[in-house]
C-alpha positions as CSV (number, residue, x, y, z in Angstrom):
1,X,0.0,0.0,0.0
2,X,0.6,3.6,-1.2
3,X,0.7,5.3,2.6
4,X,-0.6,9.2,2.4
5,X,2.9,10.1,4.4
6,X,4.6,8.9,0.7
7,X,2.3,10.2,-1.2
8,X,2.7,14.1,0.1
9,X,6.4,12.9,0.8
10,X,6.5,12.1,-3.3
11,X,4.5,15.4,-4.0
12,X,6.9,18.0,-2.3
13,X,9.8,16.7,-3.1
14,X,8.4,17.2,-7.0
15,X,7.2,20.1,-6.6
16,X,9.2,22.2,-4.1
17,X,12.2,21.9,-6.2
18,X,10.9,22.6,-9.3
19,X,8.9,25.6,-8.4
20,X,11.9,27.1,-7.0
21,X,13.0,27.3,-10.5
22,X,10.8,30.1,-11.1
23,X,13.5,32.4,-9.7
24,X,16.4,31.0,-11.6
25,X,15.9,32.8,-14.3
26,X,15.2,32.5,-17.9
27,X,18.2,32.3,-19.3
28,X,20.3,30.4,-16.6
29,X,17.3,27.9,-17.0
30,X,18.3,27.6,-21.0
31,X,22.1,27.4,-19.9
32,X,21.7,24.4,-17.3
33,X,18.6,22.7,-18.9
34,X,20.7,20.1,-20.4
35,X,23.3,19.4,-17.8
36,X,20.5,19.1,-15.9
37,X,18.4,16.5,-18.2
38,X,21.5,14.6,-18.8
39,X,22.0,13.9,-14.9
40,X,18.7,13.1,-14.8
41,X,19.0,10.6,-17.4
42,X,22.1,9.4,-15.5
43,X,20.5,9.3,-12.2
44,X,17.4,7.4,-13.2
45,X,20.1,4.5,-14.2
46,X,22.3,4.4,-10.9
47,X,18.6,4.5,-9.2
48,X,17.4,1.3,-11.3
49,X,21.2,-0.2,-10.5
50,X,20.8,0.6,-6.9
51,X,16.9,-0.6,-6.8
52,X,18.3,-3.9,-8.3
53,X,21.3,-4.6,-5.2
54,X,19.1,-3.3,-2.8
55,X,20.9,-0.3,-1.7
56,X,18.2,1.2,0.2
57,X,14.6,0.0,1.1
58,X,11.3,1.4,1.2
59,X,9.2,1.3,4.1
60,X,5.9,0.9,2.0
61,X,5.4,-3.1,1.3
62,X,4.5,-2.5,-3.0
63,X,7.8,-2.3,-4.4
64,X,7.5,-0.2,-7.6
65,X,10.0,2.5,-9.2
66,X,7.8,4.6,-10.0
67,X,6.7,5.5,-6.7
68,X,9.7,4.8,-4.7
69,X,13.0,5.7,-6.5
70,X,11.8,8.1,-9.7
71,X,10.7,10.8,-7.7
72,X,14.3,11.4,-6.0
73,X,15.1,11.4,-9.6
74,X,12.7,14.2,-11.5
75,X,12.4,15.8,-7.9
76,X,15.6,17.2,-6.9
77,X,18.1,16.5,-8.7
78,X,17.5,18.1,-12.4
79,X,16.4,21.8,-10.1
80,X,19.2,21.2,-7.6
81,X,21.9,20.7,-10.2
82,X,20.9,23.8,-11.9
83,X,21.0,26.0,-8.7
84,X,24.6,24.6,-8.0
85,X,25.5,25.1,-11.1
86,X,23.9,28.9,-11.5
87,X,25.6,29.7,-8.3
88,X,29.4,28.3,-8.4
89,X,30.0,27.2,-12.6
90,X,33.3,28.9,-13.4
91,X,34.5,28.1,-10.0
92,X,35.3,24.0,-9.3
93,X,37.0,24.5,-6.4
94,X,33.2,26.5,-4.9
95,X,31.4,23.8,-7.0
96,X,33.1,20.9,-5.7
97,X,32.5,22.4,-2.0
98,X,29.0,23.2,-2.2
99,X,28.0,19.9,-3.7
100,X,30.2,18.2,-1.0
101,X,28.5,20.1,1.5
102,X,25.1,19.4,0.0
103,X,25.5,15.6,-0.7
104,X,27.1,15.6,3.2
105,X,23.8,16.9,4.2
106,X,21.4,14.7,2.4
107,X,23.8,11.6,3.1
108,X,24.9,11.8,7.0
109,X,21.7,13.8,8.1
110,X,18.7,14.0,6.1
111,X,18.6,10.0,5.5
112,X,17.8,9.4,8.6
113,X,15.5,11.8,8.9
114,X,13.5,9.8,5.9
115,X,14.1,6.7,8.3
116,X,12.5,8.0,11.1
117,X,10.0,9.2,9.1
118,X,9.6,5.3,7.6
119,X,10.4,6.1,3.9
120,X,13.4,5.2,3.2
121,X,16.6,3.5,4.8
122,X,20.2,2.5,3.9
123,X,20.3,-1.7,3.4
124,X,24.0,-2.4,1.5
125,X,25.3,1.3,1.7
126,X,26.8,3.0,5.0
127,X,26.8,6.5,5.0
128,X,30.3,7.3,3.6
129,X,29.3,4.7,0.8
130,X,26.1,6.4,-0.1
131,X,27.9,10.0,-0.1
132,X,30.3,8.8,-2.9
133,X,27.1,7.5,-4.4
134,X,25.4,10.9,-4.5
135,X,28.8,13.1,-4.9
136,X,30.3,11.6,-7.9
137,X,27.9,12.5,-10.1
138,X,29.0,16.2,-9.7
139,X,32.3,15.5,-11.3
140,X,30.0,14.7,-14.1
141,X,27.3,17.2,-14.0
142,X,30.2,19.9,-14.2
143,X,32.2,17.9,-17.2
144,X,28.8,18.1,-19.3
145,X,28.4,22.1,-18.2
146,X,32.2,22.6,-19.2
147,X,32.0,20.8,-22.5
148,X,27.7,22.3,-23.4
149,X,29.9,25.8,-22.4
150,X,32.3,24.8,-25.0
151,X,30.3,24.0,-27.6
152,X,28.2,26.9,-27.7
153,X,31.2,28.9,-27.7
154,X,32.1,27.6,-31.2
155,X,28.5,27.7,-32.3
């Protein structure tokens, strides 16, 4: 069963992020967007990798994708990448920092706030594992910006 603590949990974590959006601007929007798609892309296969070992578990007993893993997916991450990105792109060092700082967050601190709120918990990751999980990707979110930066330069 679908509990109504998911469901609003699934909901703001959609929504939230992507409303925020409405202040990044037109044309920062057009400068991230596809950075932003392609970690989504990329994200939606380390979630269907991770679903498959069992990195993490879901409190609610139907096991489904859709309603467990993809909204961490479309949620966050493709408005979340774009707001690091609008704020610290040019400077690796600041990006490097304020993702570290971020993934920290969500990793040591705001997982088990999820598990206390019977979500989500850690099964096969630690928390150190899980923060290399959700910080590497920034190495790659920042390769696509540099080489989308370089492109349109040439264009």
């Amino acid at each position: 069963m679908f509990s109504r603590r998911h469901k609003v949990f699934n909901l703001s974590i959609i929504l939230i992020p992507w409303l925020s959006l409405i202040f990044i601007g037109k044309r920062s929007f057009k400068r991230f967007s596809f950075a932003g798609i392609f970690i989504v892309i990329f994200e939606i296969m380390n979630h269907l990798y991770g679903h498959k070992r069992k990195w993490w578990k879901f409190y609610d007993k139907q096991k489904l994708f859709i309603k467990d893993e993809l909204p961490f997916s479309i949620g966050p991450y493709m408005p979340f990448s774009m707001w690091l990105l609008e704020f610290s792109y040019g400077n690796f060092k600041k990006f490097i920092l304020l993702n570290a700082i971020s993934d920290g967050l969500f990793a040591f601190l705001f997982i088990d706030v999820l598990k206390k709120l019977k979500i989500i918990r850690l099964n096969r990751l630690n928390h150190v594992q899980f923060f290399i999980y959700l910080h590497y990707k920034a190495y790659l979110l920042y390769g696509v910006q540099y080489f989308v930066e370089k492109i349109r330069r040439f264009s």
